[in-house]
C-alpha positions in Angstrom: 76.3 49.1 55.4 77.8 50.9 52.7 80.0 50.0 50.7 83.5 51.5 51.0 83.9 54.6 48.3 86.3 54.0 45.3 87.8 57.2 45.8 91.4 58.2 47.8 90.8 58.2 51.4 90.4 61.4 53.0 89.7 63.5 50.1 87.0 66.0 50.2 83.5 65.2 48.8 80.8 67.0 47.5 77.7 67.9 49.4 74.5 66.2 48.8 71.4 68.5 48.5 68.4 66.2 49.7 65.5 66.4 48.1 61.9 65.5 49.6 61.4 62.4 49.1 58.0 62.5 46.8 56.8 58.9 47.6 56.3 58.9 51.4 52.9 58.3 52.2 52.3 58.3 55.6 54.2 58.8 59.0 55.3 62.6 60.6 59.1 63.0 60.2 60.2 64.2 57.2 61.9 61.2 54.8 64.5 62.2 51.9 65.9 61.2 49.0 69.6 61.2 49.3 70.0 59.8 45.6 68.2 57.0 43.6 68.4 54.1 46.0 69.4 55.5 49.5 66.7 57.9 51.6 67.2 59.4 54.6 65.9 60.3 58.1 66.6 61.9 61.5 68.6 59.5 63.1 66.9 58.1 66.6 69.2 56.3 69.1 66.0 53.7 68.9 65.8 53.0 66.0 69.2 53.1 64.9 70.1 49.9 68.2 67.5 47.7 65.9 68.9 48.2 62.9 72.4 47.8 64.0 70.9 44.1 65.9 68.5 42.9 63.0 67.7 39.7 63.0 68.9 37.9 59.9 65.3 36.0 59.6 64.0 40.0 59.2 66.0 41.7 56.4 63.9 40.6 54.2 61.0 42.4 55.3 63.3 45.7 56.1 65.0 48.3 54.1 68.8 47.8 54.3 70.8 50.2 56.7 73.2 51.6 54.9 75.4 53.7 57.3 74.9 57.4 58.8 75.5 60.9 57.5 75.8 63.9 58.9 73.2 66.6 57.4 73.3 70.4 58.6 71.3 73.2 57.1 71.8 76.0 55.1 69.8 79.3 54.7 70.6 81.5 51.1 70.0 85.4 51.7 66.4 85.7 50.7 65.9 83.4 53.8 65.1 80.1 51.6 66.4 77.0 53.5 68.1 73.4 51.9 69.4 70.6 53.5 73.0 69.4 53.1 74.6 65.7 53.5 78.2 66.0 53.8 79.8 62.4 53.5 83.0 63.5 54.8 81.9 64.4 57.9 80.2 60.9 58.6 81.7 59.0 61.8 84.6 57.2 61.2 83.2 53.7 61.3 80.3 54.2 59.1 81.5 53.6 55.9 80.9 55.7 52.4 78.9 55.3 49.9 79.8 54.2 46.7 79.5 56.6 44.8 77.9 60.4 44.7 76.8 61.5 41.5 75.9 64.6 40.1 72.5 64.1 39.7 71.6 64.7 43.3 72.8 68.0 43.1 71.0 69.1 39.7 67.3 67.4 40.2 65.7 70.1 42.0 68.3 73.4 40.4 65.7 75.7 41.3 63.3 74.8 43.6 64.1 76.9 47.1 61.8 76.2 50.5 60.8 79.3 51.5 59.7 79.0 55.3 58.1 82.2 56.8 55.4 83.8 58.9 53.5 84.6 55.7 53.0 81.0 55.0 54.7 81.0 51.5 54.6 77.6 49.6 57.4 75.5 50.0 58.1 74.8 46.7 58.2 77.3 43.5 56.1 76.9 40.7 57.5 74.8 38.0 56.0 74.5 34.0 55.8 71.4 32.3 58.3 72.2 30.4 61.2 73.0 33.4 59.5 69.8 34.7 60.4 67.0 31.4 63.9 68.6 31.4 64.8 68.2 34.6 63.5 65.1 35.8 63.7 63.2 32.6 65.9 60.6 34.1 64.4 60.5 37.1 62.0 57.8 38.5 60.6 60.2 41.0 60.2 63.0 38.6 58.4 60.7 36.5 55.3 61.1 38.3 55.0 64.8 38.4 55.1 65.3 34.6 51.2 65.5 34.1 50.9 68.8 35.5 52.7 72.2 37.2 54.3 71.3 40.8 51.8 72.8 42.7 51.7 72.2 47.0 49.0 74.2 48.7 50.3 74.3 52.8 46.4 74.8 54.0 44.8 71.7 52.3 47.1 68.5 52.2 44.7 65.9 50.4 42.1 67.9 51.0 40.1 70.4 49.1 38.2 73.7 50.0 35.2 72.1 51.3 37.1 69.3 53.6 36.4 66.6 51.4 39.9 64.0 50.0 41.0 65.2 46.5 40.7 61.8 45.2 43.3 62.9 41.9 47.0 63.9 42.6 50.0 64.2 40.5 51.8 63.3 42.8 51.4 63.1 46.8 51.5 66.1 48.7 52.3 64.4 52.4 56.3 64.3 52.0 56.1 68.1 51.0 54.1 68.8 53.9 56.6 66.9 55.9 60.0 68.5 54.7 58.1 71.6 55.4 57.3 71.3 58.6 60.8 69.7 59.4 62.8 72.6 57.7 60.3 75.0 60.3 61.4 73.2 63.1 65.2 72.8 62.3 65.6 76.3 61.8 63.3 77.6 65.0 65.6 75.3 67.3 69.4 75.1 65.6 71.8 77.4 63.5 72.8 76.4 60.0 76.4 75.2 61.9 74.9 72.3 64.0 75.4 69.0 62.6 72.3 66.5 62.7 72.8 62.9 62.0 70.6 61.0 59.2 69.8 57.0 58.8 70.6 56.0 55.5 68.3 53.8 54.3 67.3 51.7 51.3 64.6 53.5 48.7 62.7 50.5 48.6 60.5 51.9 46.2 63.1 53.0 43.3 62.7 49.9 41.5 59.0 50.9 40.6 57.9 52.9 37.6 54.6 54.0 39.3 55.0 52.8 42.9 51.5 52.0 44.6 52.0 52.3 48.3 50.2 51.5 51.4 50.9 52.4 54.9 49.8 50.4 57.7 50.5 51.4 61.2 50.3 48.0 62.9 49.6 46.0 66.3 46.8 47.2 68.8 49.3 49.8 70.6 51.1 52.8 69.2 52.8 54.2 72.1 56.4 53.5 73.2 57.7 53.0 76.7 58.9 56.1 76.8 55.6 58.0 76.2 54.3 60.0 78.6 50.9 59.7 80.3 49.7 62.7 78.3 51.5 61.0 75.1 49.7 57.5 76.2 46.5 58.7 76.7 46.6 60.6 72.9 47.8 57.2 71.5 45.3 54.8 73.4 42.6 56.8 71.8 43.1 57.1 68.3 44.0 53.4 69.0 40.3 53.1 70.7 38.8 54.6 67.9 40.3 53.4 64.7 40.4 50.2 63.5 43.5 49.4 65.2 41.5 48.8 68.4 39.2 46.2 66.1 41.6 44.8 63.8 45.1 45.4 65.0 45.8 47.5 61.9 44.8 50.8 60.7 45.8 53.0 57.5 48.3 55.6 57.0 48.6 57.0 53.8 48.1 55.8 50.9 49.3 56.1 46.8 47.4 54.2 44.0 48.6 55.1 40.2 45.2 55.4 38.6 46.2 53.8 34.7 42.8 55.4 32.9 43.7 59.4 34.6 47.7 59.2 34.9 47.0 60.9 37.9 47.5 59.2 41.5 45.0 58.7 44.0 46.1 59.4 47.2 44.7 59.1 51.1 46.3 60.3 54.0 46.4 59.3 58.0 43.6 61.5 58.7 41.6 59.5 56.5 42.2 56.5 57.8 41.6 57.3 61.2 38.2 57.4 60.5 37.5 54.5 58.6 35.6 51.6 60.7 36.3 48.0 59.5 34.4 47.7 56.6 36.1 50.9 55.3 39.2 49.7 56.1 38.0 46.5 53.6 37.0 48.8 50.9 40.2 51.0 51.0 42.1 47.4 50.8 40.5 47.1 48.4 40.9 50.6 46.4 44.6 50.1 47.0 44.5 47.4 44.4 41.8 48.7 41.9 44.0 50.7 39.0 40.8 52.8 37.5 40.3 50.2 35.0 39.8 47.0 37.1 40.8 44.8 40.2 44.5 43.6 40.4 43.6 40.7 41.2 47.4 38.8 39.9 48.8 41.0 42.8 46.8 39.6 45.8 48.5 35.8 45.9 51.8 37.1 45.9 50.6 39.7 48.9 49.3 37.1 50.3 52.4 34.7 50.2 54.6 37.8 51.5 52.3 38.3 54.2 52.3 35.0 55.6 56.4 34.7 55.7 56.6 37.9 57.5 53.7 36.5 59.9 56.2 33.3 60.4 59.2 35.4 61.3 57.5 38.1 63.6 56.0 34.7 65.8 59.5 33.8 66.6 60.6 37.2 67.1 60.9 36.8 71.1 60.8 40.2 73.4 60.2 42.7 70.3 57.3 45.2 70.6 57.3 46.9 67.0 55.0 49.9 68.9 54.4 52.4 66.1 56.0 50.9 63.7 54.6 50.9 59.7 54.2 48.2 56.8 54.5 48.7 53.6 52.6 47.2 50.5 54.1 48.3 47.4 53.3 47.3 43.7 53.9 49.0 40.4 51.2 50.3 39.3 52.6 49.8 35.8 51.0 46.4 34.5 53.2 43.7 33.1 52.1 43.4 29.3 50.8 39.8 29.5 47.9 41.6 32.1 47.1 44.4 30.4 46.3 46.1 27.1 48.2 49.4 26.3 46.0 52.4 27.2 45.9 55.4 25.0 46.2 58.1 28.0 49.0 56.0 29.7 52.1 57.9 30.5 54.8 56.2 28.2 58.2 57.2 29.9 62.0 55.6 28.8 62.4 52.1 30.9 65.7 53.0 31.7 67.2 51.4 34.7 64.0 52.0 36.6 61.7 48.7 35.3 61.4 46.4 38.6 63.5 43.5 38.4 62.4 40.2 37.8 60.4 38.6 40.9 60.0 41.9 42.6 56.3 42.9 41.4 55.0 43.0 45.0 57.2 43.7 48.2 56.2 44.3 52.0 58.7 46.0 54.3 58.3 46.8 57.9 59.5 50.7 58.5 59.7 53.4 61.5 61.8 51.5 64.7 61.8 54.1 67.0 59.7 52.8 69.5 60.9 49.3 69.1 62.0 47.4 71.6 63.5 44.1 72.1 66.1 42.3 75.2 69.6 43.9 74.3 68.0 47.2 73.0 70.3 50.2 74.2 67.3 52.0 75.1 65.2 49.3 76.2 62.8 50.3 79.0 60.6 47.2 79.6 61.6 43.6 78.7 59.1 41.4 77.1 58.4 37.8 76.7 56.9 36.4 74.0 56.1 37.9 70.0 54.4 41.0 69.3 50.8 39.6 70.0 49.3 42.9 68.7 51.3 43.0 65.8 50.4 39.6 64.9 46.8 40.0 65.5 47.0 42.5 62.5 48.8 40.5 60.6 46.4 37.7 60.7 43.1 40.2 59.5 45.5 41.8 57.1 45.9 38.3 55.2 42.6 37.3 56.2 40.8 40.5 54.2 43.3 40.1 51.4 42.1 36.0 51.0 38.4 37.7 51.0 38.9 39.9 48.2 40.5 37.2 46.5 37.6 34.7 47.0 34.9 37.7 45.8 33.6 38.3 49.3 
């Protein structure tokens, strides 16, 4: 949880504009940045029972809770729409935050999200210039300083003739998320209706240039509260993705590219269509920087993968249905493997170089559909581990060790 705020109890406390968060990858509900280190989500009854009953062998591998917030949204007169977190209106028992600083209220000064029937972009237009001064001490900013902020609504990762853009400033998915959230938020509530928001660890903000992949895991996506219509959808993209063949199938993707600056970026849609021995060669992708093969990464993948492996086969009665890992690296080379590059961004270290240790981390995300023997909303009581889950574990690792060995 939080930690209890410094400040007099009971006095009033500023709202927090939430920002997209630029670094989600994958998944459908819109994930934001509440400041540097805490994001935040639509809070799931779900989701929120697994957090609140983690298992203390899984932290590890999951991003700290950190409480609940309450979030409502607001709508200026030209009809552009922003979301608010207002800390003192959390619940009683969760506690505050430590702190709220300025700087989540000043990152994004002038960028509205205009949501109409025209199809406006979300996002204005911003120069390079506007850019370097207001994200200078930003991690996330960091990454869109190569070029005007740009999201076109019809294309995603795509360009005019269908094919993946395979260079990105920065990734367009959480964009295309907020936007479509904001739509629906203000089709279905007014600006007075309080939602609650998960507060969860950024597990990325440690990372300069943080490289990303999104697995949706296990052989079945669909909870037990899907419908037959719901089932149906899920058992076939299952059927014909490589979650059917390998238990695992990819959701979005981030790779910093170090010879462009630029980042390369792949989307669910993508990996839906991908049959085993793409999967392979996307793995592999996901570790290839434009220059060469990160090869120092995979043993410490590898290492990470098989202690999360050991702690998901004593996991008794949980089903982890639809849930997502995470592979993250920085795609910022330590100096020892790497030679400076002449078209390398060069940006202040600031308090954003990963700490010691950290150069690779995997976290298991997205609980709603989880469910285990206690769960509030538990439906169906299993025995046993996550067999599915498992399964893609296993040909996870077992890939990884095959790139490693040259095959």
């Amino acid at each position: 949880m939080v930690g209890q705020s410094p400040r007099e109890a009971g006095e009033s406390r500023t709202p927090v504009l939430l920002e997209p968060f630029l670094h989600q990858v994958g998944g459908h509900m819109s994930m934001m940045k509440y400041d540097e280190h805490t994001v935040c989500k639509p809070l799931v009854s779900q989701e929120l029972s697994f957090y609140e009953s983690l298992p203390l062998a899984m932290r590890q591998f999951t991003p700290q809770y950190k409480g609940i917030v309450s979030v409502h949204l607001k709508k200026d007169s030209l009809g552009n729409l922003t979301l608010l977190a207002s800390p003192s209106l959390q619940p009683e028992s969760c506690a505050h935050r430590d702190a709220i600083g300025d700087s989540s209220l000043t990152i994004w000064p002038k960028c509205t999200w205009a949501v109409g029937a025209g199809g406006e972009h979300p996002c204005s237009k911003w120069s390079h210039t506007q850019l370097t001064k207001t994200f200078k001490d930003s991690c996330q900013g960091k990454v869109l300083l190569r070029t005007d902020l740009q999201y076109h609504t019809d294309s995603l990762l795509e360009d005019e003739n269908g094919n993946q853009a395979e260079r990105n400033s920065y990734n367009p998915w959480g964009l295309h998320c907020h936007r479509q959230h904001l739509n629906r938020m203000s089709s279905k509530h007014n600006e007075n209706k309080l939602h609650q928001f998960l507060l969860l660890e950024n597990v990325v903000s440690k990372y300069n240039y943080p490289c990303i992949l999104d697995l949706k895991m296990g052989t079945r996506q669909h909870g037990d509260d899907a419908s037959e219509e719901k089932k149906a959808r899920h058992i076939k993209k299952c059927e014909q993705s490589t979650s059917a063949s390998l238990g695992v199938r990819i959701c979005g993707m981030q790779v910093y590219q170090a010879d462009t600056g630029h980042f390369l970026c792949k989307d669910k849609y993508y990996g839906r269509k991908l049959s085993p021995e793409g999967f392979r060669q996307t793995l592999r992708q996901f570790l290839c920087n434009g220059n060469h093969l990160r090869t120092d990464l995979l043993e410490p993948i590898i290492l990470r993968l098989k202690a999360l492996l050991s702690v998901i086969r004593k996991q008794s009665s949980y089903r982890f249905y639809s849930s997502s890992l995470l592979i993250i690296y920085d795609g910022q080379e330590h100096k020892e493997n790497v030679a400076p590059l002449d078209n390398h961004l060069h940006f202040p270290k600031a308090k954003c170089t990963p700490a010691q240790g950290s150069r690779v981390d995997v976290r298991m995300i997205d609980f709603a559909h989880t469910t285990f023997k206690g769960s509030k909303s538990n439906h169906t009581t299993y025995d046993g581990p996550d067999h599915g889950y498992i399964f893609g574990l296993e040909n996870l690792i077992k890939i990884l060790q095959n790139i490693s060995e040259g095959k």
